[in-house]
N, CA, C and O of each residue as an XYZ file, in Angstrom:
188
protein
N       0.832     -1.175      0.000
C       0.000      0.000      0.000
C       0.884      1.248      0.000
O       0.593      2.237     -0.672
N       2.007      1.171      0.799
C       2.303      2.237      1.189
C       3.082      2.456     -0.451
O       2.963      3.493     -1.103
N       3.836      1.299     -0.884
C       4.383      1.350     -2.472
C       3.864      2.004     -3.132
O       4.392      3.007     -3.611
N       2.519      1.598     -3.393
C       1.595      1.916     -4.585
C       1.365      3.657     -4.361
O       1.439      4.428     -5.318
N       1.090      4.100     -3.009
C       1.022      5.175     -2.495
C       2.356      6.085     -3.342
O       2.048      7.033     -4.065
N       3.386      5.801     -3.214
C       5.038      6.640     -3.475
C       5.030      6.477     -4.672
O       5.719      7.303     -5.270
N       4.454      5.633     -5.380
C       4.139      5.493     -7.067
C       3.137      6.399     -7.499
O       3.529      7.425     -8.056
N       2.171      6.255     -7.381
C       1.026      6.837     -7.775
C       0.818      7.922     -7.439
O       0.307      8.748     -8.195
N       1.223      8.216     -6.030
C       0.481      9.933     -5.616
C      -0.311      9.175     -4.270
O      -0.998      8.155     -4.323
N       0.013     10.008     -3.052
C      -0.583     10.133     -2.152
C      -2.106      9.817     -1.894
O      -2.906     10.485     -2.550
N      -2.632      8.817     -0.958
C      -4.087      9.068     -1.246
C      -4.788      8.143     -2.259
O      -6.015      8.124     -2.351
N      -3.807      7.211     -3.180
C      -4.136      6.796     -3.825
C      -4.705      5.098     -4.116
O      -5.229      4.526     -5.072
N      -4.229      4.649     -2.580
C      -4.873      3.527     -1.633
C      -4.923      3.863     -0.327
O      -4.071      4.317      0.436
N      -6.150      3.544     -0.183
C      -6.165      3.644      1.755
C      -7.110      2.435      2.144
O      -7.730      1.615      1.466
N      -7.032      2.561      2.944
C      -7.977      1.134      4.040
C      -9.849      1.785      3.537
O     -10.123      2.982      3.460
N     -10.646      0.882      3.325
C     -11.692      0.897      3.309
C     -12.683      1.718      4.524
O     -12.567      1.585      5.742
N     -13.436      2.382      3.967
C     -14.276      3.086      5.162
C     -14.990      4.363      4.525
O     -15.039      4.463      3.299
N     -15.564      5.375      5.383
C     -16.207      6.201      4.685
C     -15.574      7.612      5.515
O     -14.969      7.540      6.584
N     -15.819      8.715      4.873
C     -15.306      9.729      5.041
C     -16.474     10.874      6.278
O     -17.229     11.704      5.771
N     -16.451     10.816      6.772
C     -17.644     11.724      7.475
C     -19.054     10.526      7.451
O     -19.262      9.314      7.515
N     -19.730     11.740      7.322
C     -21.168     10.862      6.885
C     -21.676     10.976      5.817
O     -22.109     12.034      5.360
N     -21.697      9.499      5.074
C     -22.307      9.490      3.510
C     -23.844     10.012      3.399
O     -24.874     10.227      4.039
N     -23.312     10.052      2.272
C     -24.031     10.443      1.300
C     -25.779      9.959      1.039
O     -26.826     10.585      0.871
N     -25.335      8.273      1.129
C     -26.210      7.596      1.170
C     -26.878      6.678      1.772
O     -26.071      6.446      2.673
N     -27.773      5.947      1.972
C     -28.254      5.270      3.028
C     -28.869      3.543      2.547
O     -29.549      3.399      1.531
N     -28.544      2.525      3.328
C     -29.161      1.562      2.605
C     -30.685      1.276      2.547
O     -31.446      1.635      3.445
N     -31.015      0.725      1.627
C     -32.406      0.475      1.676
C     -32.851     -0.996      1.246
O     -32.877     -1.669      0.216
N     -33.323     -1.184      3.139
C     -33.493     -3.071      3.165
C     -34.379     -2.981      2.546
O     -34.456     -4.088      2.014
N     -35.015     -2.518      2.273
C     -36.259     -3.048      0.991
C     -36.280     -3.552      0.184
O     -37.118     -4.352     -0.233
N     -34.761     -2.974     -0.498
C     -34.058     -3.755     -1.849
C     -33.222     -4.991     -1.603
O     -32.617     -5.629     -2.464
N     -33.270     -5.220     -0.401
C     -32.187     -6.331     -0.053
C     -32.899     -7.984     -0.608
O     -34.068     -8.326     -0.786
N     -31.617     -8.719     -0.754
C     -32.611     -9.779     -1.118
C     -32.988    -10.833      0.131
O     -32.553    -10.656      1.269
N     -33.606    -11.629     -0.132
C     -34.103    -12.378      0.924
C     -33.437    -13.345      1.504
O     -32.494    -13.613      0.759
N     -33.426    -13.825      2.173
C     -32.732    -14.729      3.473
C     -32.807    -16.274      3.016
O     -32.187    -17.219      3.504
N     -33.592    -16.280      2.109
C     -33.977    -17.794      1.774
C     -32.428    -18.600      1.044
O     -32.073    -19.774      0.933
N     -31.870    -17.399      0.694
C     -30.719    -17.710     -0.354
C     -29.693    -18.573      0.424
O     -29.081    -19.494     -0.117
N     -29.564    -18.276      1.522
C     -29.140    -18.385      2.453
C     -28.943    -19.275      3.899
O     -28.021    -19.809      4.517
N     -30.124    -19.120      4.004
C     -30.645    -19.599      5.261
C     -31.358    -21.058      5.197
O     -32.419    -20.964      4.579
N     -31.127    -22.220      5.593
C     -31.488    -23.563      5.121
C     -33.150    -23.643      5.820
O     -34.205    -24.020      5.310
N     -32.837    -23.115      7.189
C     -34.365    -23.247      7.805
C     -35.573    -22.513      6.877
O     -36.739    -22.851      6.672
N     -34.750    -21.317      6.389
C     -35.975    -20.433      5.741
C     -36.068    -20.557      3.861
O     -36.464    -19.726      3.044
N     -35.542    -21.898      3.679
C     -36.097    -22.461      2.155
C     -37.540    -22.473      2.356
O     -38.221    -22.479      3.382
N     -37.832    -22.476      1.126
C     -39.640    -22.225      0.990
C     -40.044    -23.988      1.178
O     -39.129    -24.758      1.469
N     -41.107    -24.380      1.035
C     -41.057    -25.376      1.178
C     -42.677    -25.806      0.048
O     -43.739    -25.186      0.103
N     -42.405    -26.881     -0.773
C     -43.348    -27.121     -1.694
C     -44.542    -28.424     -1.345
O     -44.125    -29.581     -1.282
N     -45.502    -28.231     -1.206
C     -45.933    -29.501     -0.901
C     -46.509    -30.069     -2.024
O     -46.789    -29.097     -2.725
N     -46.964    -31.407     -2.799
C     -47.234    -31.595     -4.035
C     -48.468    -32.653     -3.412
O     -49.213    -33.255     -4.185
């Protein structure tokens, strides 16, 4: 990091994170569902 930094220009990798307070906000609404995921919460089909 610090390499790429003395190459490139200052600033030009840093550690992940956000600067103040963004901009933006998430919205679980759009999130996807748990089923993908989660073995208990597969749907379940009865035939």
């Amino acid at each position: 990091m610090d390499e790429l930094n003395r190459r490139m220009g200052r600033g030009t990798v840093r550690l992940g994170g956000t600067r103040g307070k963004a901009a933006w906000k998430l919205k679980a609404d759009l999130l996807t569902q748990r089923y993908t995921t989660r073995w208990d919460e597969l749907p379940t089909v009865r035939v």
